[in-house]
N, C-alpha and C positions, 0 to 999 in steps of 0.2 A: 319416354315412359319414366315415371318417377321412381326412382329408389324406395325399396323396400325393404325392412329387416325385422326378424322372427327375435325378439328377445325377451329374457326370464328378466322381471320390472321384481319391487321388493318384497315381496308379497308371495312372489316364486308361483304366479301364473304368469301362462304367455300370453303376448300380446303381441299385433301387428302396429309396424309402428312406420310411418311413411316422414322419412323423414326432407326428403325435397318438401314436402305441403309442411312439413311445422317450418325448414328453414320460411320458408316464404311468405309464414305468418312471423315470422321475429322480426324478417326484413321490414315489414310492414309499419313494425312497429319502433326500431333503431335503425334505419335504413342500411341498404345493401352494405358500405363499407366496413358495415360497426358486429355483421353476424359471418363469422371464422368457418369455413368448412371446406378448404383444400387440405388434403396431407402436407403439404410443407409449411402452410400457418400453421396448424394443429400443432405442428411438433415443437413450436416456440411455449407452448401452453401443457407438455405433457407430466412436468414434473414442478414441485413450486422447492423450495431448498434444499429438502431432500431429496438429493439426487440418487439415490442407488433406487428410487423405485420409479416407474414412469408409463404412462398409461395415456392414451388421448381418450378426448370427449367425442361423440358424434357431431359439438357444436359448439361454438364458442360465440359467445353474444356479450357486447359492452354498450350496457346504456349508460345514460348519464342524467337521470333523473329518478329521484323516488316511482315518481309514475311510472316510468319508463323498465322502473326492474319488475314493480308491482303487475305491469302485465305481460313481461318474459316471465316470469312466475304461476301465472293466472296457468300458460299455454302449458308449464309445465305440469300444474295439478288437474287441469283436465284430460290430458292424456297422460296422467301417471307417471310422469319420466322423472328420473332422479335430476337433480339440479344440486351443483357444489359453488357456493360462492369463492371469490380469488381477491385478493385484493393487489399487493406487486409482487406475490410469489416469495416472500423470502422467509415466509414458517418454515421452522427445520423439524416437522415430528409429521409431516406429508397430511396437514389438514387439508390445502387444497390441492392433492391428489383426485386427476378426475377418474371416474367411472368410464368404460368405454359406452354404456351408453346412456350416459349424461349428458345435460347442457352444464355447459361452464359458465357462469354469470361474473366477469367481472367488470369491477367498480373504478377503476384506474382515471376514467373517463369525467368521474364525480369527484372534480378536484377544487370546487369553491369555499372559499370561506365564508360563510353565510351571514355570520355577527360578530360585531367584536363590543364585549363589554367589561370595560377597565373598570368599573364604578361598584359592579357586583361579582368581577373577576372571573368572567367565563367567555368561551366561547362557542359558538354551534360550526361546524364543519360538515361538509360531505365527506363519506365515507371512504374514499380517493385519493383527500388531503396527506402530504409526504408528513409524516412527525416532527420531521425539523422545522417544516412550514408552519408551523404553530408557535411555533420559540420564536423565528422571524417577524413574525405577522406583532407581536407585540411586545419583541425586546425592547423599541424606541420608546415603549412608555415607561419601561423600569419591569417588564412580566416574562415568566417565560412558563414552558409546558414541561412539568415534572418527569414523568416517564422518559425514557431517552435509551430507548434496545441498541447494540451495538450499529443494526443498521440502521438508525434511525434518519439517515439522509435520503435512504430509499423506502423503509418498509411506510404502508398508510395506517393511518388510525383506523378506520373498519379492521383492516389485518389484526390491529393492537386489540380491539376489541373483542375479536372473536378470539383469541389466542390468551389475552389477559397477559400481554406482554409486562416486561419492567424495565431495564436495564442499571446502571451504576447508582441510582442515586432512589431504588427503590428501599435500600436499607431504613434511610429516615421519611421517604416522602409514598414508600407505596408505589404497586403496581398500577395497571392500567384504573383497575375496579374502584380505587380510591381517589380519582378523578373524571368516572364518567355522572356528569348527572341525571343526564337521561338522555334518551333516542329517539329518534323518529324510525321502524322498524316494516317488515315485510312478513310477513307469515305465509306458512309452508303453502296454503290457498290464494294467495297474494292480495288478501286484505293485508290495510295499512294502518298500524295502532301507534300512540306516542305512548312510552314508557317512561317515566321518571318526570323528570321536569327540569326548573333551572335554580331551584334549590339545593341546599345542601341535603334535608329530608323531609321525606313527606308518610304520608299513614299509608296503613294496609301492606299490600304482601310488597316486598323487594324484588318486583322484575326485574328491572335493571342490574340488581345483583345474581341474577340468575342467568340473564343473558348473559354478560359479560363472561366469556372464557365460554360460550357453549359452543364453538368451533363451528361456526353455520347449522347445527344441527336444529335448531329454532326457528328459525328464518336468517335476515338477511338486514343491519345495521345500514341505514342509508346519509343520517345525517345524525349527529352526536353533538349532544353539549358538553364541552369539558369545564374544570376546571382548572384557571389559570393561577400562579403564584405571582408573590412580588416579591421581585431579585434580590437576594441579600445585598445587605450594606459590605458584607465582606466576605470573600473567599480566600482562604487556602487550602494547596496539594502539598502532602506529604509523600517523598518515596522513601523507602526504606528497603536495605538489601540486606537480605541474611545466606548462612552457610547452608541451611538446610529448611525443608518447606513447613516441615513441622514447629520451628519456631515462629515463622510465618502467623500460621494459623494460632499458636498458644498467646501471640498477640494481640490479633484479634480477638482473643476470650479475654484478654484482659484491657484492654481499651471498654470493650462494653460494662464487664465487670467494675472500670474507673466512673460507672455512671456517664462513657462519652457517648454520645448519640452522630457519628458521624455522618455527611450526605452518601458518602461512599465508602465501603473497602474493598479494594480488587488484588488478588494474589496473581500472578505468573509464574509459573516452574520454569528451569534452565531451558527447555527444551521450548516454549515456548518466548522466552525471551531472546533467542537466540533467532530465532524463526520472525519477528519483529526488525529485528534490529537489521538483518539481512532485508527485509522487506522495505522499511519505512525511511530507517537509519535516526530512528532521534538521537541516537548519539547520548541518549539517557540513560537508559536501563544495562548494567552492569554485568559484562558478556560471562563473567564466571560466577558472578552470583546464582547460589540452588533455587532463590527465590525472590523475588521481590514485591512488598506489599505497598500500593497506594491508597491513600486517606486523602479523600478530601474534606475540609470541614467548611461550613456556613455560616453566617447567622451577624449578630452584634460584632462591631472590630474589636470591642474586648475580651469579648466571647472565647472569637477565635484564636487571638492571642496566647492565651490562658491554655486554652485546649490544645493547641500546636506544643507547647511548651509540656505538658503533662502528656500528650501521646509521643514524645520525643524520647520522653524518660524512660517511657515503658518498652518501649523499642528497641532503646539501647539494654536497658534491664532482658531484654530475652535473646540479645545476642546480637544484633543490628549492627553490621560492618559502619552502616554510614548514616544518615539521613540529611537528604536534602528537601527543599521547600519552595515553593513557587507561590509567589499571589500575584505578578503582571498574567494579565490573559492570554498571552500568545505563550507565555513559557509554562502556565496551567495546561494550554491545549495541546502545547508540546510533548507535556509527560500524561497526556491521556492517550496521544494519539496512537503511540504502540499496544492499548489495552484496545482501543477500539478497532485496528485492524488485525486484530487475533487469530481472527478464524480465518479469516480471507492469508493470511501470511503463512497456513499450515500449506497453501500449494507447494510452497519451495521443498517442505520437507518431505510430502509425499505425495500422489498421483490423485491418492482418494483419503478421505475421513469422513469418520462417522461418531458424531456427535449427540452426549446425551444430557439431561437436563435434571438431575435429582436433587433433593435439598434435604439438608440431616441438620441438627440442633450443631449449632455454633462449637459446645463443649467436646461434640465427638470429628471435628476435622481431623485432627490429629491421628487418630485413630482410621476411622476410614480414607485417610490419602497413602497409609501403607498397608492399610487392605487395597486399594486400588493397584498399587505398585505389585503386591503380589501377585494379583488378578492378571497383571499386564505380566507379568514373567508366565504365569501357568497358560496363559493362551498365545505368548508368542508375539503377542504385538506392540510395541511400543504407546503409550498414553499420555497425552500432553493437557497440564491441568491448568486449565484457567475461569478464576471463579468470583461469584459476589460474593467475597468471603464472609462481611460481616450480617448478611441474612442465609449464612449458610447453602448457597443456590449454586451447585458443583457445575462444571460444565468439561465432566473428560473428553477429548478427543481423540480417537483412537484411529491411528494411522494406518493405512491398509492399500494394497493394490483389487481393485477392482479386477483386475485384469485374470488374477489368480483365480482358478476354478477350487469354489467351495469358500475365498476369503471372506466375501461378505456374511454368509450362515454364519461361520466362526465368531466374525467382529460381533452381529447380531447379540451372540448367546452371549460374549464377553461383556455388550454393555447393558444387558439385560442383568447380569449377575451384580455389576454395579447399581443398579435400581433395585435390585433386592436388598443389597445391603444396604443401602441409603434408606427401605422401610425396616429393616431389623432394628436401626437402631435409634427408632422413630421419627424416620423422616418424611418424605413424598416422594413421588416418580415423578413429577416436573414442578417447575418453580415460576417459569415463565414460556416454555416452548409447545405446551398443549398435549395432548394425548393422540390425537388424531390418528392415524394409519397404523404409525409405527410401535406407538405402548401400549394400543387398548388390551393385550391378551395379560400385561401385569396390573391392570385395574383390580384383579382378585388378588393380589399380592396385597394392595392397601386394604379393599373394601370388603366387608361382607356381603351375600348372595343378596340379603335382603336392601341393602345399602344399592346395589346396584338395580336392584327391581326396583324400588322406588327413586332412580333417576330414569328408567324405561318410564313407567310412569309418567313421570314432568316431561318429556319427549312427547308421550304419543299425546297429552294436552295441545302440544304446540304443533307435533306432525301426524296427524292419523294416519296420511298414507304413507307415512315412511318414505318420504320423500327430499327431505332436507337433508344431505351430504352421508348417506347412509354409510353402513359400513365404519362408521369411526368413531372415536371414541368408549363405545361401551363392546365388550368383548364378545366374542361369538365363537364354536367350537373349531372356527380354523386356529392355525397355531399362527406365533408372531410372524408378522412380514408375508404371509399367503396371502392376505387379502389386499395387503398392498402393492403386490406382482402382477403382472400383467395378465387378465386373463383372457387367453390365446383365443379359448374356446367361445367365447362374447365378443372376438372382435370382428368386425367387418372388415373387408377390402374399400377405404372410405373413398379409392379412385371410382368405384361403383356407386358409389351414394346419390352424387349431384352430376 
């Protein structure tokens, strides 16, 4: 007898929903190995980076073709079921946090490169393609792929897409949105439309800028054009260690203010530099230093010269114990490699963290990283700063045991009060990690009432039945993290289901 379940779909009428008869139409159509629905797979798919929230899906389905999502889609808008696309899980704001009764569409499976064109410098990928996989695919011709998030060896470009990822070298080259040119896409009905093209611009409205960053909420990114660069003639990394974190950042205001346009600036606090060096051991970064900031620079080798040499001045000028410099590429990657295992190196220092993503005008670092230190004294929890210093793109992380009853509500309100201060003093609540699960209740902190009705709006064009990753992004009267929690009362016993 087939499995049956009574649940409130988005619209909050019920429906009977037989879900042995849809697995069996997914199977149908990605066969049996590729559609998830014991509890012990399900629970490899119930949380994607944010881990303090975790929920399964009723189903978990990976095709590997445009067509192939276009009609797990179709099944989903004809019976109404919520559907959250996934790419490799590594958003950290629980965009693809599933529904428990959702299908989970991921794309991991759509991992071809589908073009490569050195001549007009792009290329088209599926949506599955690793990030780094893009920098590979065409370093040997002199190109690589600008965006580069810290996990960029695991997370995919659909992920980068829907999230409007950046990482280190977004200060001079731009996030994800400044190198998609357009997509091949899915719609909430599982019609399939191309948006943009393989220009740099075309007339009429900006889809593609529209999608880009809309967290699956629009549909479903299957194959993307980017655009590719050509590799500078010359690189160097600057490190720089100072006594205290606030010099750090007044350096950063003044390297930009020197008219430098650097590819990178990344700050680390003691607490994080110490948390590296224990992990990784580059044997770099300076165990008593309060701070240490890196600059990378690009471009002409005159260029570079000139500019290594005038950010050298300025560095010393605001207090700078030292500075060293790298341009061989294994000793560049040497001194990235602590900024880039960051987040993954706070295990040593605590059980759990919980990470946020705000971004405040360059001028006020200073200012708000000992609002933050206060913050972190008045709630008790230690904060560990590491950040795109020179696009102002904060990333506190705040140390906490999970285990404690009541510490996650606490850390919550804590890094919520940092997102507030990061819009007091005219910033954003994210820069690159998305709104999804965990910020949408301070989207009214930035936006106006009417600001936020007209993105409902742009939504219900793309999803009438509210069906496209609901729940995230735009705020609703639960309060923060309720809707990202489990809820108990929707769930099935999924040993019952099949």
């Amino acid at each position: 007898m087939d499995a049956i379940a009574t649940i409130s779909n988005t619209s909050s009428s019920l429906q009977t929903i037989n879900w042995s008869a849809i697995a069996k139409e997914l199977i149908a159509i990605v066969g049996d190995r590729y559609v998830v629905r014991t509890r012990e797979e399900l629970l490899a798919y119930e949380c994607d980076g944010l881990t303090s929230y975790k929920q399964q899906p009723a189903l978990v389905v990976l095709p590997s073709s445009t067509e192939e999502v276009a009609a797990v889609v179709k099944v989903c808008d004809r019976y109404k079921i919520a559907f959250v696309a996934r790419g490799s899980g590594t958003g950290l704001s629980g965009g693809a946090l599933p529904l428990p009764d959702s299908v989970l569409i991921v794309t991991s499976r759509m991992k071809k490169i589908l073009e490569v064109d050195f001549e007009n410098q792009r290329v088209v990928v599926q949506s599955g393609v690793i990030n780094n996989w893009v920098t590979q695919a065409v370093s040997g011709a002199g190109f690589y792929y600008a965006p580069d998030p810290s996990s960029q060896i695991i997370c995919s470009i659909g992920g980068n897409v829907a999230e409007n990822s950046g990482g280190v070298h977004c200060l001079k080259y731009g996030v994800t949105t400044n190198h998609v040119l357009g997509a091949k896409i899915v719609l909430p009905d599982g019609s399939i439309k191309d948006i943009g093209g393989k220009i740099p611009e075309s007339p009429c409205y900006d889809l593609t800028g529209i999608f880009v960053g809309s967290e699956g909420t629009l549909g479903i990114a299957t194959e993307i054009t980017l655009k590719i660069l050509k590799s500078a003639e010359s690189i160097q990394v600057l490190l720089a260690d100072f006594t205290t974190v606030e010099a750090a950042g007044s350096t950063v205001s003044d390297v930009i203010g020197a008219g430098i346009i650097p590819a990178g600036m990344e700050i680390m606090d003691n607490m994080s530099i110490n948390a590296v060096e224990d992990t990784v051991a580059t044997n770099c970064y300076p165990r008593d230093a309060a701070s240490i900031l890196l600059i990378e620079i690009d471009g002409l080798e005159i260029e570079v010269t000139e500019s290594a040499k005038r950010i050298e001045e300025i560095c010393y000028q605001n207090g700078a114990r030292n500075v060293t410099s790298a341009i061989d590429p294994e000793q560049r990657l040497r001194l990235w490699k602590g900024r880039k295992a960051a987040f993954a190196a706070m295990g040593r220092m605590s059980p759990d963290y919980y990470v946020q993503d705000g971004v405040i005008p360059r001028t006020k670092l200073t200012f708000v990283l000992k609002e933050i230190e206060n913050l972190s004294k008045k709630y008790g929890y230690p904060v560990a700063n590491v950040f795109h210093a020179g696009d102002g793109n904060l990333h506190p992380l705040i140390l906490y045991n999970n285990a404690e009853a009541g510490a996650l509500e606490i850390v919550e309100e804590l890094g919520g009060e940092i997102l507030k201060l990061c819009v007091r003093v005219g910033g954003s609540i994210s820069g690159e990690h998305g709104i999804g699960a965990d910020k949408k209740c301070y989207m009214s902190e930035m936006f106006s009432e009417s600001d936020l009705e007209t993105m409902r709006w742009v939504r219900d064009v793309f999803d009438p039945q509210g069906i496209a990753n609901p729940t995230k992004i735009l705020p609703t009267p639960r309060t923060c993290g309720e809707g990202a929690k489990p809820n108990h009362d929707a769930k099935y016993k999924l040993m019952d289901r099949f």
